[in-house]
C-alpha positions in Angstrom: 71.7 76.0 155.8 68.2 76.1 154.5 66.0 74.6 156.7 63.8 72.7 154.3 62.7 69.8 156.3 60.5 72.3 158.6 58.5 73.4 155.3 55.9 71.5 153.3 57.5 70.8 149.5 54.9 71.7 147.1 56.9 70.8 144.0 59.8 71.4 141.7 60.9 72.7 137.7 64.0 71.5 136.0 66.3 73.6 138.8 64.6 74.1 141.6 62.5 73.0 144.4 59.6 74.8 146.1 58.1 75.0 149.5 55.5 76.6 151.7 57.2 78.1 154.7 54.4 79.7 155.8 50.4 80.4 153.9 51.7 83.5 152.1 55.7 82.6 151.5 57.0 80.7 148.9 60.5 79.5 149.3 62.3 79.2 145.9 65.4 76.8 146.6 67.5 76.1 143.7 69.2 73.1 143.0 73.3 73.4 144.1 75.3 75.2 141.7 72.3 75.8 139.3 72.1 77.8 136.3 69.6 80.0 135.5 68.6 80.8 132.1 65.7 82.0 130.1 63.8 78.9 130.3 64.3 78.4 134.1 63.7 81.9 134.5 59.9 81.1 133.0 59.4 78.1 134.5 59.9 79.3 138.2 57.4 82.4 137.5 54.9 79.8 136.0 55.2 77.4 139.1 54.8 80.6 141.1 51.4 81.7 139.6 49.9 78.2 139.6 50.6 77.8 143.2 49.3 81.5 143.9 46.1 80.5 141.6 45.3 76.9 143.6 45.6 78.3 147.2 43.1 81.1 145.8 45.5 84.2 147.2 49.2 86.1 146.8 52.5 85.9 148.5 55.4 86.6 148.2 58.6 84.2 147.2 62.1 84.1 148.8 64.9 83.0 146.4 67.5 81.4 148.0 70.5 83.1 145.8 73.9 81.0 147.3 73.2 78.4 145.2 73.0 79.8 142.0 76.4 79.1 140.3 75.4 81.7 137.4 72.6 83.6 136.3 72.5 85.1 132.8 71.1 87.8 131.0 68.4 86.3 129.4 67.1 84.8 132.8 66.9 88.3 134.1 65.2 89.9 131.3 62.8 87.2 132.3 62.5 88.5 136.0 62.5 92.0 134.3 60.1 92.2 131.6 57.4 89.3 132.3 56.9 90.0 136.4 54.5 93.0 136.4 51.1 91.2 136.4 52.2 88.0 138.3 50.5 86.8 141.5 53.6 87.0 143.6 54.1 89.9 145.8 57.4 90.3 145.8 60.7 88.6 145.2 63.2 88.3 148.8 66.0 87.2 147.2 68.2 85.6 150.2 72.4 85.5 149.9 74.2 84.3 153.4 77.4 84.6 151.4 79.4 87.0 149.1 78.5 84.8 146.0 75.0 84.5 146.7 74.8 88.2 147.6 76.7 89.4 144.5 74.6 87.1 142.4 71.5 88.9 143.3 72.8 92.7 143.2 72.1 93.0 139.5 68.2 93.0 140.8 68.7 96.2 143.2 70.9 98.0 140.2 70.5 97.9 136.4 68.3 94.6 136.3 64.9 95.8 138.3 61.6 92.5 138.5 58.0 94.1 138.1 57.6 93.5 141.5 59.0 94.8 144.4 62.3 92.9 145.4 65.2 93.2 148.2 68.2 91.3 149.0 68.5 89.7 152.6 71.0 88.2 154.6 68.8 86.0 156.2 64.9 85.0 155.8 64.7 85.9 159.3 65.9 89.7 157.8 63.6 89.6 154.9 60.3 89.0 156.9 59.2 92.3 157.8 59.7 93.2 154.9 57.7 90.5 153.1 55.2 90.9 155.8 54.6 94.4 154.6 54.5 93.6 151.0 51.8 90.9 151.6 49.8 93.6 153.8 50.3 96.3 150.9 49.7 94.0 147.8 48.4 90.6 149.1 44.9 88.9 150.0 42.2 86.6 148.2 42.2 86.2 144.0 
């Protein structure tokens, strides 16, 4: 479960919703059984640097992976090619379950974002690392 109602929702795009767990994390929480395509791809990374741009500093974002239903190849070319110079620190992509987990391994193999990313079991697994990644490539625009 996705504990949503302790974070402050900052907005949404066409598939997912957004939320501040804390200053310098961005939780990414797709819509249930979402695609993800080229399009979606673009307008979560835009929603991303807009929110990085009005709090005046980076983070990173945690992508909540078990509810993506599918994911295709354009989306991650997206994630691939047009992440290098974005705000966001890093990508924690989060899968409780097999499906989410397999959905996000194309990221740690052949399919790698311009920013550093991981896959989690748990947001509660993923926050040292994110911690570190703020620390190493965080602060003030």
């Amino acid at each position: 479960m996705i504990p949503v109602e302790e974070w402050t929702h900052v907005g949404s795009s066409e598939n997912a919703e957004f939320y501040v767990i804390e200053p310098e994390i961005l939780a990414v929480v797709p819509n249930v059984d979402v695609h993800d395509d080229e399009h979606t791809a673009r307008q979560s990374l835009a929603f991303q640097t807009k929110h990085w741009e009005k709090v005046g500093y980076r983070g990173a974002a945690v992508i909540f992976m078990d509810r993506v239903l599918s994911q295709d190849g354009s989306a991650r070319t997206v994630y691939e090619t047009e992440t290098s110079t974005m705000l966001t620190t890093c990508f924690a992509l989060v899968g409780a379950t097999f499906f989410g987990l397999a959905t996000a391994a194309p990221f740690e193999g052949f399919t790698k974002p311009g920013i550093p990313t991981q896959i989690f079991r748990s947001l509660e697994d993923a926050r040292p690392w994110i911690a570190e990644m703020n620390k190493a490539r965080g602060g003030k625009l």
